[in-house]
N, C-alpha and C positions, 0 to 999 in steps of 0.2 A: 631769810629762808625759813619755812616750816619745817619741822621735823617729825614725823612718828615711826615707831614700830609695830611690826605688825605679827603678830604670834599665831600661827594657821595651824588647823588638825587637817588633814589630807585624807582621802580615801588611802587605804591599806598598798603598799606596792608602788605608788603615783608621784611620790616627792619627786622621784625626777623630770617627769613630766610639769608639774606643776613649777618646778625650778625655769626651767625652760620659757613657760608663759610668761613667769614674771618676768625674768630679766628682756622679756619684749616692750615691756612695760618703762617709758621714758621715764616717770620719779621714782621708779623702784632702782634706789642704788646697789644696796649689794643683798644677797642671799645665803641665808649659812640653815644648811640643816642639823638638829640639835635632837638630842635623846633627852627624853621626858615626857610632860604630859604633853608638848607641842611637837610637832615636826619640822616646821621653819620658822627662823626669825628673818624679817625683812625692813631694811632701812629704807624709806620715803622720803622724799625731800621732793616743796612745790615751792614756787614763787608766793603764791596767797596760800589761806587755807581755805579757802576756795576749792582751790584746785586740788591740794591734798585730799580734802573729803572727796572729790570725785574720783581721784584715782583708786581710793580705797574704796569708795563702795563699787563705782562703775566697771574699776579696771580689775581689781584684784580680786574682792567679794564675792564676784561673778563667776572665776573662773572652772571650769568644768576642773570636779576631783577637791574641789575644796569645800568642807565639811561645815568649818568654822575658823571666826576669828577672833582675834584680842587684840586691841589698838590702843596703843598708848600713845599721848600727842606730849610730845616734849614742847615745858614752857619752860621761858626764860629767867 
């Protein structure tokens, strides 16, 4: 299994909306929002990484109210 985190700046007011998107999102496992310079951290898991890069840039990257992102790929 692949793994990354994904560390997002959100528009102002929207984490929970954006909480929302993700967890529609099938390798997006879980969601915690965090005070700092990020707004959420999000656990990803794909069968390839393949597919992990798609869901991160396709699925999450994408989503309306997200600013930016920080992806870490957990190696073995």
């Amino acid at each position: 299994m692949n793994l990354a985190y994904v560390l997002i700046n959100t528009d102002m007011g929207s984490e929970e909306s954006v909480t929302n998107n993700l967890n529609k999102v099938d390798e997006v496992k879980e969601v915690f929002g965090v005070y700092g310079v990020y707004d959420l951290v999000v656990r990803v898991e794909a069968e390839t990484m393949e597919k992990l890069k798609a869901a991160i840039s396709d699925s999450i990257r994408t989503l309306e109210n997200v600013r930016s992102t920080l992806t870490m790929i957990v190696v073995d």
